[in-house]
N, C-alpha and C positions, 0 to 999 in steps of 0.2 A: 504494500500500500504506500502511495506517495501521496505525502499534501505538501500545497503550494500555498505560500502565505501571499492573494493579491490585496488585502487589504487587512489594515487592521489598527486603525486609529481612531479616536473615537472622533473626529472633527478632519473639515479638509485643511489642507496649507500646501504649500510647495513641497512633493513628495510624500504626503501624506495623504493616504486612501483608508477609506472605510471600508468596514469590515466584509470580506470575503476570503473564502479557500475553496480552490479547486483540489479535489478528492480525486485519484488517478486520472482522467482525463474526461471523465461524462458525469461527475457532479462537484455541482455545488453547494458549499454550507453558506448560505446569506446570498446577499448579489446586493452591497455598497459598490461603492465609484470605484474599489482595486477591479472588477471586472471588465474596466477601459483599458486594460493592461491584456488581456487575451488579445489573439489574431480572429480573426473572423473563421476561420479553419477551426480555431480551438474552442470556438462558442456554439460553432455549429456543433460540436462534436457532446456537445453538454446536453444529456438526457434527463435530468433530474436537478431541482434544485429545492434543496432543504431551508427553508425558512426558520431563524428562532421566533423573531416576533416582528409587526407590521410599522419599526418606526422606521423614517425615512434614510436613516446612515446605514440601514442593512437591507432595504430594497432602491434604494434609490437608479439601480444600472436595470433592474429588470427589467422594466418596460422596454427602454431600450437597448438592450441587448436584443431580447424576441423582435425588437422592429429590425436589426440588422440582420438577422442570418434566418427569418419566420422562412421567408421565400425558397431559401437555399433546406431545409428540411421536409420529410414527407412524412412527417409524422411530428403528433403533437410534446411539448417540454410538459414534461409533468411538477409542477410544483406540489409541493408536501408542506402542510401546515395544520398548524391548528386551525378549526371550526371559526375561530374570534379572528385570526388573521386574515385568513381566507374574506371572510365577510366586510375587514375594513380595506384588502384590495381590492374589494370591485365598487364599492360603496365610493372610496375617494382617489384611488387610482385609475383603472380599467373601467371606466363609466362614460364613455364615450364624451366626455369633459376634458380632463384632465390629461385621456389617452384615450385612444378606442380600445372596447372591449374587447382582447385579444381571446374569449372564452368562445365568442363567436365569430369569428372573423377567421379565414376568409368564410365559413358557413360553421353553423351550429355543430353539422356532423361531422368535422374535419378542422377543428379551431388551432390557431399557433400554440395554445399550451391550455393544458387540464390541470385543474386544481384536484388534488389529492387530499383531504382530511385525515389530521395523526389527532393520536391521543398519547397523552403523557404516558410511561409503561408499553407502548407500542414495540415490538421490532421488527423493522422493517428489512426485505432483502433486495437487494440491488447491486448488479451488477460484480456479484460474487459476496458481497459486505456486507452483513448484518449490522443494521444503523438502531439503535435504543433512543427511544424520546425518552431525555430525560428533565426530569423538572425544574426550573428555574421560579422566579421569586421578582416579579417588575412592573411597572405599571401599568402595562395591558398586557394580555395572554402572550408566554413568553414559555419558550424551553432551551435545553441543551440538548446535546447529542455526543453519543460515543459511538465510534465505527469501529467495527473491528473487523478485521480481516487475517486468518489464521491466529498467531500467537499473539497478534499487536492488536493495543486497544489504545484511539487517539479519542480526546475526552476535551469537548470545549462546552465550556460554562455557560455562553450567550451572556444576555446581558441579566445579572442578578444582585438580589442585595443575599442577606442573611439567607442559607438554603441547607436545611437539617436533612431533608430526606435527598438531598445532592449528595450530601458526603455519606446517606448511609449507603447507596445505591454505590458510589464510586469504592469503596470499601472491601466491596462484593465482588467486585472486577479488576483483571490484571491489567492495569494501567503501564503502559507503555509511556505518554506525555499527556498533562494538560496544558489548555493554553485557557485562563481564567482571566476575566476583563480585573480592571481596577481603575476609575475611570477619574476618580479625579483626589486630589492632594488633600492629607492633613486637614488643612486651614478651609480646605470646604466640606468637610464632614458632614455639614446642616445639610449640607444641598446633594451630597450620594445619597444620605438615607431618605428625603423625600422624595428622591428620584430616584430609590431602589438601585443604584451603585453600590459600588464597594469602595471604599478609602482603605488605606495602608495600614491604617492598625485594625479593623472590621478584619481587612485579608487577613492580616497573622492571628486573628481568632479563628477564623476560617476555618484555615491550616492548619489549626490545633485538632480538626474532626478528622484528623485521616489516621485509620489505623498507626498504631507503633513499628508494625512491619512491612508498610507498603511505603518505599520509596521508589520518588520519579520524577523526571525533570519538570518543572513549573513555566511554561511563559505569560508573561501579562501581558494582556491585550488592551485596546480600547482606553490607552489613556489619550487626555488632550492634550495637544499638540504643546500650546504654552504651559503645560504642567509635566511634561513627561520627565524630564533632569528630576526634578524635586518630585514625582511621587517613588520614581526606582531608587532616589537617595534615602527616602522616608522607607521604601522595603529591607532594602540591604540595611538599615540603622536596625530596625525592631528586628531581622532575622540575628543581627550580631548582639542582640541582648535578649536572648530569649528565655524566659523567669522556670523554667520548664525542664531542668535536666535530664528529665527522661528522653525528649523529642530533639534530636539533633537539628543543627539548622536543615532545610529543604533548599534544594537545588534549583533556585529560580532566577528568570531572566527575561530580559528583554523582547518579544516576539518584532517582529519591522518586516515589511511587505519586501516582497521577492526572497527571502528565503524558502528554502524546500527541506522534506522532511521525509525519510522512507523508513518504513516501519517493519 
């Protein structure tokens, strides 16, 4: 299994994309602006895409992406989502306003792409890879997902605050790598946990839920562009004082768009 990081910021700037990863070559987890970074060859070739939830930095390329390569496919992109996501893309995206409905177009019986409905606890199989909807914690309908494919299991958090039956479910599975958002610094504490993020010291409670015998490398996702220096300074601080002698620090880092990962 290969994943590609084409996005994974929580904000645009120069060089900074939002969140997506292309999963061996025909899925995607999200579809942010990093999906402007595939060739038209590589988007065509994407038969799935896995949605965590319906805010605008983790769909924002879908529409058009399907408007680019719709024509060049003979078969519909199947998008996979929650019941609540599904219903707020066609309500304020694919509503012939915003975008035309890509559910029916070119005709009802043959449309650019089918929505799929998951339920948290789901596993799904695709294209050899048994994908788990796993639960997240945000302010509209929101999940993670672990893929796993033979021995390797890649585990991304989407976007969440505090999430108990996250770490009991991860706990349960041979975790190869997470890649866990963390989205904004310290000093805005107030404003992750109303807005269901994680700050730096929330993370290293987090990271307290993970078995004592299950270690794996950690990367953070989804910080803001003007906050990224000072929240990875505030992790590496609290991982280098950690009150807890039983739990050795955890192996975590920086995730950045255009890296690859095979498992």
């Amino acid at each position: 299994m290969k994943v590609r990081v084409l996005g994974c910021s929580g904000a645009i700037a120069r060089e900074c994309r939002t969140t997506s990863f292309l999963v061996d070559d025909d899925v995607l987890v999200d579809a942010g602006t990093g999906v402007g970074d595939l060739t038209l060859d590589e988007m065509q070739r994407v038969d799935h895409v896995l949605l965590t939830h319906a805010h605008l930095d983790h769909v924002a390329a879908l529409p058009l992406m399907l408007d680019a390569i719709a024509t060049r496919r003979g078969s519909p992109v199947l998008v996979h989502a929650l019941a609540g996501t599904i219903e707020a893309l066609k309500a304020h995206i694919f509503n012939d306003v915003i975008w035309p409905d890509f559910t029916r177009l070119p005709t009802v019986h043959a449309p650019f792409i089918r929505f799929e409905e998951i339920r948290v606890g789901q596993v799904l199989r695709i294209g050899g890879k048994d994908i788990e909807v796993l639960p997240a914690v945000h302010t509209v309908p929101a999940v993670g997902y672990a893929v796993l494919a033979q021995q390797a299991c890649w585990v991304f958090s989407g976007d969440t605050g505090r999430n108990p039956a996250f770490w009991h479910r991860l706990n349960e599975l041979n975790v190869s790598m997470l890649v866990i958002e963390t989205a904004f610094s310290s000093r805005e504490s107030q404003l992750a946990e109303a807005s269901q993020h994680l700050s730096p010291e929330v993370l290293a409670q987090e990271l307290d839920c993970i078995a004592a015998d299950k270690k794996y490398p950690i990367y953070i996702t989804h910080t803001k562009p003007a906050e990224t220096e000072l929240i990875m300074s505030e992790i590496r601080k609290l991982e280098g004082h950690r009150p807890d002698a039983r739990q050795a620090a955890h192996d975590i880092r920086w995730l950045q768009a255009g890296q690859e990962f095979e498992l």
